[in-house]
C-alpha positions, 0 to 999 in steps of 0.5 A, spaced: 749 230 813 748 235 809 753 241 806 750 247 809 750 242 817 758 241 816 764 246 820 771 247 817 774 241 822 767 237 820 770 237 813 777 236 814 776 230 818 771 228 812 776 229 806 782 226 811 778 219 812 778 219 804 785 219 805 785 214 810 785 217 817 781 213 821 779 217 827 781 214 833 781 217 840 788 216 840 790 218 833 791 226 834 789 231 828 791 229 820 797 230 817 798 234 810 800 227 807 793 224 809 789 230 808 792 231 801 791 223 799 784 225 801 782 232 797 785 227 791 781 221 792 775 227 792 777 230 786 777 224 782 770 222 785 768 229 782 772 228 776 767 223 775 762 224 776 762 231 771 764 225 766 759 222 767 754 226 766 756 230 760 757 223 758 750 221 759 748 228 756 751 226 749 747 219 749 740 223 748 
């Protein structure tokens, strides 16, 4: 699935499973808590990424 293919609730369900929501039939919306644990996992995710490509970029 590609950025530009994905709506606001999309994403959010996507940044909330980060956080552990599992999307059961009976599960209802995400809470701020989940949604929080998940936007944190995916800034340490982008984090490291940029770390390891400016790394990359100092070794040549």
């Amino acid at each position: 699935m590609l950025c530009d293919d994905l709506t606001l609730g999309e994403f959010c369900k996507c940044v909330a499973r980060l956080g552990g929501f599992l999307g059961r039939k009976s599960d209802g919306l995400p809470g701020w808590q989940t949604l929080w644990r998940g936007w944190c996992r995916l800034m340490d995710m982008c984090w490291a990424i940029d770390f390891s490509t400016q790394s990359l970029e100092k070794c040549w």
